[in-house]
SETIDREN-942287 format. One line per 2 residues: their letters; for each residue x, y, z of N, C-alpha, C. Coordinates in nm, 4 decimals. Layout:
BEGIN
a = X:Y:Z:X:Y:Z:X:Y:Z ~ ...
# end
This chain:
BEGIN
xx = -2.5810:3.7238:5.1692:-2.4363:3.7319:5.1856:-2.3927:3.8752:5.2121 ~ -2.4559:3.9910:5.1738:-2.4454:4.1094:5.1632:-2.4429:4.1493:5.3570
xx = -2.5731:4.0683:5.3944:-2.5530:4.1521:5.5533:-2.4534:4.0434:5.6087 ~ -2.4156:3.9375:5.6057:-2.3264:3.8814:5.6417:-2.1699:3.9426:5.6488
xx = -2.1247:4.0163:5.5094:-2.0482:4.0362:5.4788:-2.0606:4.2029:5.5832 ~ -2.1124:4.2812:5.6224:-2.1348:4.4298:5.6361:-2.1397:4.3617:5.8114
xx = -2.2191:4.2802:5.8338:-2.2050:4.2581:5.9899:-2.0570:4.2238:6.0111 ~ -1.9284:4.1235:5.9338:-1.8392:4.1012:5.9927:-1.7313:4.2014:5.9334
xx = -1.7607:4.2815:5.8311:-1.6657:4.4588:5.8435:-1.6728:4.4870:5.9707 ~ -1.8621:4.5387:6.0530:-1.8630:4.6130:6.1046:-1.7787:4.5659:6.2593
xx = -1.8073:4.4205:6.2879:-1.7169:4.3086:6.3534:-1.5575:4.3736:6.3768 ~ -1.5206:4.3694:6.3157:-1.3789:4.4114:6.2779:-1.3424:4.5185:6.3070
xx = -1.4340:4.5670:6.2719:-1.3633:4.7903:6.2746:-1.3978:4.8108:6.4381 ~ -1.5004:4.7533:6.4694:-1.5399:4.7153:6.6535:-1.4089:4.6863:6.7037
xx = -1.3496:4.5611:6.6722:-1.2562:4.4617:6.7309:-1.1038:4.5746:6.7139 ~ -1.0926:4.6554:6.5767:-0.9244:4.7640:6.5456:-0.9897:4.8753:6.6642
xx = -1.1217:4.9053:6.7133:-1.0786:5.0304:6.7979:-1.1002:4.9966:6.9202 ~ -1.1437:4.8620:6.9543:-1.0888:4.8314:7.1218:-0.9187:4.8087:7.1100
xx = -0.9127:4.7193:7.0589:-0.7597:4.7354:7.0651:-0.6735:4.8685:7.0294 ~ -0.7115:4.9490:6.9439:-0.5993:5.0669:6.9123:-0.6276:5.1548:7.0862
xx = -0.7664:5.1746:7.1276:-0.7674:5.2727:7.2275:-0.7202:5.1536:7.3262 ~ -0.6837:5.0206:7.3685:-0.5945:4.9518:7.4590:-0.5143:5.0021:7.4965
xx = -0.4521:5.0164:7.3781:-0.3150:5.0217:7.3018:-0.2972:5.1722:7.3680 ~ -0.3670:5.2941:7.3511:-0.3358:5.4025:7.3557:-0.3490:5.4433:7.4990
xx = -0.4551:5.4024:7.5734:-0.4851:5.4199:7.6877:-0.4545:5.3450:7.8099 ~ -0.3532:5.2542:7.7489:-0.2898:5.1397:7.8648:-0.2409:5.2438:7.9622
xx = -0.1472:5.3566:7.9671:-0.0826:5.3959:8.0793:-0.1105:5.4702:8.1500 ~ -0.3010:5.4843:8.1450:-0.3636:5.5248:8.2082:-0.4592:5.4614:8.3417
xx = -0.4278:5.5561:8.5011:-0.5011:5.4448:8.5897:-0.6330:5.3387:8.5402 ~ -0.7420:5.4562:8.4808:-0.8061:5.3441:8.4631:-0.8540:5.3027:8.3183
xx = -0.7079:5.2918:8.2462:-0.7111:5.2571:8.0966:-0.8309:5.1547:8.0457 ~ -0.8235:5.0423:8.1042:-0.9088:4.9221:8.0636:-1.0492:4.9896:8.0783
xx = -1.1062:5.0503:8.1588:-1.2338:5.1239:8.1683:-1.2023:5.2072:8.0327 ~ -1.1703:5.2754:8.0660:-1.1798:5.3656:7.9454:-1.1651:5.3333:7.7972
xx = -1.0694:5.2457:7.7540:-1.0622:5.1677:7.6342:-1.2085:5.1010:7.6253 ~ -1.2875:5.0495:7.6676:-1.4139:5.0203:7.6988:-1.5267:5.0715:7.6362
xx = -1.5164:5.1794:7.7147:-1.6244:5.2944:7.6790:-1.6109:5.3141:7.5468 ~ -1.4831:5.3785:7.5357:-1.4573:5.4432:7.4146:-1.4495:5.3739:7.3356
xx = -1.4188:5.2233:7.3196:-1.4319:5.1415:7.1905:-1.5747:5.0763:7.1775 ~ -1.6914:5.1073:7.2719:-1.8098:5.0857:7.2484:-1.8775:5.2420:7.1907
xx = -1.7888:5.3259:7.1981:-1.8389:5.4487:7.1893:-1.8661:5.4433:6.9678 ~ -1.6687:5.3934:6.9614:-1.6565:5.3934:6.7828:-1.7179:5.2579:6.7166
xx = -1.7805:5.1802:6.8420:-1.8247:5.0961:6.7492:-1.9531:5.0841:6.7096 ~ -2.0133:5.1915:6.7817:-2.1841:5.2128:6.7505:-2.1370:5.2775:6.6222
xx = -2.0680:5.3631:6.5930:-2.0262:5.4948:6.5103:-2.0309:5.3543:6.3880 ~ -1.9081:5.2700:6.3820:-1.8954:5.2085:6.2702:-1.9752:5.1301:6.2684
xx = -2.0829:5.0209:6.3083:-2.1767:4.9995:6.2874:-2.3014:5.0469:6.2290 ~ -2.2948:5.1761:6.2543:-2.4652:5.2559:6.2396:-2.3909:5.3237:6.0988
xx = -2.2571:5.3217:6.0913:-2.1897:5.4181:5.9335:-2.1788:5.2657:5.8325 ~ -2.1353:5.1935:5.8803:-2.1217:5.0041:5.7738:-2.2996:4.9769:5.7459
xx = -2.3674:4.9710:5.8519:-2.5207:4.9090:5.7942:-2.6204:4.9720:5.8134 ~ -2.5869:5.0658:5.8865:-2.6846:5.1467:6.0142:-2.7098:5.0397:6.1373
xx = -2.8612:5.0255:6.1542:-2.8693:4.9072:6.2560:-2.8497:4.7736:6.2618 ~ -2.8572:4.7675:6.1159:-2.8179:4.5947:6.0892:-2.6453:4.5731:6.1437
xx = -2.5662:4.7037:6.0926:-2.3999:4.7114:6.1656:-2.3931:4.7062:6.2947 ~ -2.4904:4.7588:6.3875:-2.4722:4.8094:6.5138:-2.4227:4.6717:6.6021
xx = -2.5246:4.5339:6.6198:-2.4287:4.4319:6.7031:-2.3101:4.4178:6.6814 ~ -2.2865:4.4011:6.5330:-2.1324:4.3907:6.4916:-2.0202:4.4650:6.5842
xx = -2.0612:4.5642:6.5409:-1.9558:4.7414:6.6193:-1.9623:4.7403:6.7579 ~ -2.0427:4.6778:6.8353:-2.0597:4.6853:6.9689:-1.9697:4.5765:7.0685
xx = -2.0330:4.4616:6.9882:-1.9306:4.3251:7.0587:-1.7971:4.3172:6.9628 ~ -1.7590:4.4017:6.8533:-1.6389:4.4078:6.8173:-1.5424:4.4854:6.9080
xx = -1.6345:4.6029:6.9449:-1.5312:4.6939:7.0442:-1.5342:4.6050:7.1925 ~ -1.6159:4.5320:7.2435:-1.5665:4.4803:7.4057:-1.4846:4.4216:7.3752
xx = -1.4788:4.3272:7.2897:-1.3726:4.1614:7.2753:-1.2887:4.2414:7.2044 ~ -1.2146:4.3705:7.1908:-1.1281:4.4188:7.1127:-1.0598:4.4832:7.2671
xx = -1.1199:4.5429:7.3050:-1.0784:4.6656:7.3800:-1.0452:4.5263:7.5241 ~ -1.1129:4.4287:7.5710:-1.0942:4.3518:7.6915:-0.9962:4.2740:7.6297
xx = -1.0011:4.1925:7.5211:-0.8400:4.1302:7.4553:-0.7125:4.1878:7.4895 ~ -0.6803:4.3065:7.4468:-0.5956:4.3773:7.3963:-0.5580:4.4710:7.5019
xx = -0.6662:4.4849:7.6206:-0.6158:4.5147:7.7454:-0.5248:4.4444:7.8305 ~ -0.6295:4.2952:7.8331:-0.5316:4.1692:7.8623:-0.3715:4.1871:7.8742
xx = -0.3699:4.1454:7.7348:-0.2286:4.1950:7.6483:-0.1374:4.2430:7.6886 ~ -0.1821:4.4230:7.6888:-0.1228:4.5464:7.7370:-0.0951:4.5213:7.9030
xx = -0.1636:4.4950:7.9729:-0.1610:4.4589:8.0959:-0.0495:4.3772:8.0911 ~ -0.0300:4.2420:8.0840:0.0585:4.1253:8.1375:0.1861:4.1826:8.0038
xx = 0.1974:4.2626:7.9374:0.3108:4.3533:7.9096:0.3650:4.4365:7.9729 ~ 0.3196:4.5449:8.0336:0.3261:4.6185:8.1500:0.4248:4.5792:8.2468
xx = 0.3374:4.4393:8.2902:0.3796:4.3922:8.4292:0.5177:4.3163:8.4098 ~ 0.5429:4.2417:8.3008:0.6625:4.1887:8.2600:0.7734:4.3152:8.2389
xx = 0.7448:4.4194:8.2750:0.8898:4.5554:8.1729:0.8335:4.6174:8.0656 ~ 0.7407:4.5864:8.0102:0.7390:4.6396:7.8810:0.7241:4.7948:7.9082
xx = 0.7546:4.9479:7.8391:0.6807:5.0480:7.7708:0.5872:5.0773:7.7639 ~ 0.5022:5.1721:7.7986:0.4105:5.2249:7.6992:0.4084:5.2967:7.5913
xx = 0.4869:5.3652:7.5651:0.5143:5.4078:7.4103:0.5246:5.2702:7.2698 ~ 0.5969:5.2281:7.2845:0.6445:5.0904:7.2100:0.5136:5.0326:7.2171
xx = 0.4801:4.9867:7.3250:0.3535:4.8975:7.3165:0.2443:4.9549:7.2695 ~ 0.2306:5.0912:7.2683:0.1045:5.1469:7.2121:0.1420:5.1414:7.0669
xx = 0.2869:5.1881:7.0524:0.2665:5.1711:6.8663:0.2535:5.0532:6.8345 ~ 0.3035:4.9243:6.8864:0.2585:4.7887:6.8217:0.1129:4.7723:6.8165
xx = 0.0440:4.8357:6.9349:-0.1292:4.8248:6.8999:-0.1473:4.8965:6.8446 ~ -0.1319:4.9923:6.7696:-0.1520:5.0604:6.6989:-0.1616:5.0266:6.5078
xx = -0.0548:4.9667:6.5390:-0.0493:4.9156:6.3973:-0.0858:4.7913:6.3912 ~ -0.1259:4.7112:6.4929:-0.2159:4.5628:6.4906:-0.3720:4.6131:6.4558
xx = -0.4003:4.7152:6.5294:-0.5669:4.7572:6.4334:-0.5781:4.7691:6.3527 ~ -0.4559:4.8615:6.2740:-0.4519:4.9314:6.1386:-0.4702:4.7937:6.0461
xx = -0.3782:4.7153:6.0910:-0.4093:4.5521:6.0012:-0.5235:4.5076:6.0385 ~ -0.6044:4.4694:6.1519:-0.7030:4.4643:6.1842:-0.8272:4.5062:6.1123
xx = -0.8530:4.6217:6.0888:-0.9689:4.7353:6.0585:-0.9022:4.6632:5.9057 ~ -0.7780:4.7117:5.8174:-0.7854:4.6552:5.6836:-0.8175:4.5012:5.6443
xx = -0.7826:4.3940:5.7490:-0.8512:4.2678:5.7487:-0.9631:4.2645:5.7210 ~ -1.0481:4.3606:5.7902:-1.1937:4.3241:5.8194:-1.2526:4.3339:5.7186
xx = -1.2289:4.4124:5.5830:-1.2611:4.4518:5.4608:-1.3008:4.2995:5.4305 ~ -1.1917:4.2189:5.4175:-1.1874:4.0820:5.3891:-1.3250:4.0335:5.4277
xx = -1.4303:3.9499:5.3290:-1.5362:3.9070:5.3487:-1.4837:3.7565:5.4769 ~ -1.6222:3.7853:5.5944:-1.5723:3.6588:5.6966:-1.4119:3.6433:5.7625
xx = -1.3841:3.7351:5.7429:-1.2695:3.8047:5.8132:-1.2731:3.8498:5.9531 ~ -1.3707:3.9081:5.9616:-1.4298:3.9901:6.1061:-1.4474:3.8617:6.1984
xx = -1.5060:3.7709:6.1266:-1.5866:3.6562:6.2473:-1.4443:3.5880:6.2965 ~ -1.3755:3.5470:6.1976:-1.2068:3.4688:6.2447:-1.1395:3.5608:6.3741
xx = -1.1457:3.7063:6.2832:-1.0820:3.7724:6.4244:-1.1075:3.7843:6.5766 ~ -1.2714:3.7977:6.5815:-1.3589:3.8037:6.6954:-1.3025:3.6584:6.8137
xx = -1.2843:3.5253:6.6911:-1.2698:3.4588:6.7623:-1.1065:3.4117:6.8163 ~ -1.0263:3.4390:6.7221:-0.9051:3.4519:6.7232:-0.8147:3.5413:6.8075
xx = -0.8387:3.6671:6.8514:-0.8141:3.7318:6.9719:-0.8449:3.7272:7.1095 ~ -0.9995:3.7054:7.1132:-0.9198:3.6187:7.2744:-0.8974:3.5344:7.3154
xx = -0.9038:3.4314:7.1739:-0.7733:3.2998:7.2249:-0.6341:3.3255:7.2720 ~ -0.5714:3.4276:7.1809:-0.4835:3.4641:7.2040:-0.4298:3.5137:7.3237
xx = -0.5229:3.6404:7.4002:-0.5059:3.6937:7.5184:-0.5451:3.5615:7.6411 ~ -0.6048:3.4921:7.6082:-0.6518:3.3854:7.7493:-0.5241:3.3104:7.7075
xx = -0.4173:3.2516:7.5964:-0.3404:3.1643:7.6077:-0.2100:3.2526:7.6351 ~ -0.1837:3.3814:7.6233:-0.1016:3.4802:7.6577:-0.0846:3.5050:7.7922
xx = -0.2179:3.5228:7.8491:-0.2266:3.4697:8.0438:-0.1755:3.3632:8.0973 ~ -0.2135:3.2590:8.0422:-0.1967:3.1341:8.0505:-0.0411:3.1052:8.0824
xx = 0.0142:3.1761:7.9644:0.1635:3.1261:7.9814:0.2624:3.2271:8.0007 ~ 0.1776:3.3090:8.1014:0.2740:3.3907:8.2135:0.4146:3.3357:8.2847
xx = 0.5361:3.3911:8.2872:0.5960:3.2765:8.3743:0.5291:3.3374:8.5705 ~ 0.5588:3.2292:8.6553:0.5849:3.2455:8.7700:0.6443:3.2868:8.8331
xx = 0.5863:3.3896:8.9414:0.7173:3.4715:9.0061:0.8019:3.4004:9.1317 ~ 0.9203:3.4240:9.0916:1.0364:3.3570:9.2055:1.1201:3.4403:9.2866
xx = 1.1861:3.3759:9.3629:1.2940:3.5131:9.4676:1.4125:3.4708:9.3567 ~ 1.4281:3.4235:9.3086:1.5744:3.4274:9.1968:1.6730:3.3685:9.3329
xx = 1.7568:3.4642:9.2631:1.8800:3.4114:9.3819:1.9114:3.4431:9.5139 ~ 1.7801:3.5873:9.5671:1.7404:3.6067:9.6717:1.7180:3.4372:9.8152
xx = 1.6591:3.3363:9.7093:1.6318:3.2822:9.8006:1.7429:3.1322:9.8403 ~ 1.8659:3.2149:9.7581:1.9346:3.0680:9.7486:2.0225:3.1159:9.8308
xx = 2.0217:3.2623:9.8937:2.1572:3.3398:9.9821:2.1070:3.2779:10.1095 ~ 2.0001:3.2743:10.1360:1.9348:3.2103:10.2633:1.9957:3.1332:10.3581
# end
């Protein structure tokens, strides 16, 4: 139960720094690359610091499915109006809950799977773009 419990911390703290660097690096050209890297970068870090190597899968596929989720996200926010300031502090403080979730024994594994449900049903229910009333002057 012990590596169970240390693989889905390390799960978790993977999953708070793809999303926080999303979050931070959205309003950058090539944010989603870079949130990437860099959340595979902290998740070797928290993996190899939670178990050493037994942490390391954890920290690795926590940061892609964190950092590609939460890009998602940031993206089809973007494109609707949203901010980048605002939107980075809401990811910001969704890791912070995140990373303290993960403490939670079997916590990590819910999240892993629970976020990119979220971002694929967040795509999903994009609205469609229309001419509005452009096309009713016609």
């Amino acid at each position: 139960m012990d590596d169970l419990y240390t693989i889905g911390m390390s799960l978790g703290l993977g999953l708070a720094a793809g999303v926080l660097l999303a979050g931070v690096l959205a309003g950058w050209r090539h944010g989603r690359l870079a949130s990437i890297i860099g959340a595979l970068g902290v998740g070797v870090v928290a993996g190899l610091l939670v178990r050493g190597w037994l942490g390391l899968p954890g920290g690795l596929a926590g940061g892609i499915i964190g950092a590609v989720s939460a890009g998602t996200i940031v993206r089809g926010a973007l494109r609707r109006g949203a901010t980048i300031g605002p939107t980075a502090f809401l990811l910001v403080c969704a890791a912070m809950v995140i990373a303290t979730a993960s403490l939670i024994p079997l916590v990590g594994f819910v999240l892993a799977v629970v976020l990119p449900v979220v971002a694929y049903r967040r795509t999903r229910s994009e609205p469609e773009r229309h001419g509005g009333l452009r096309t009713l002057a016609k």
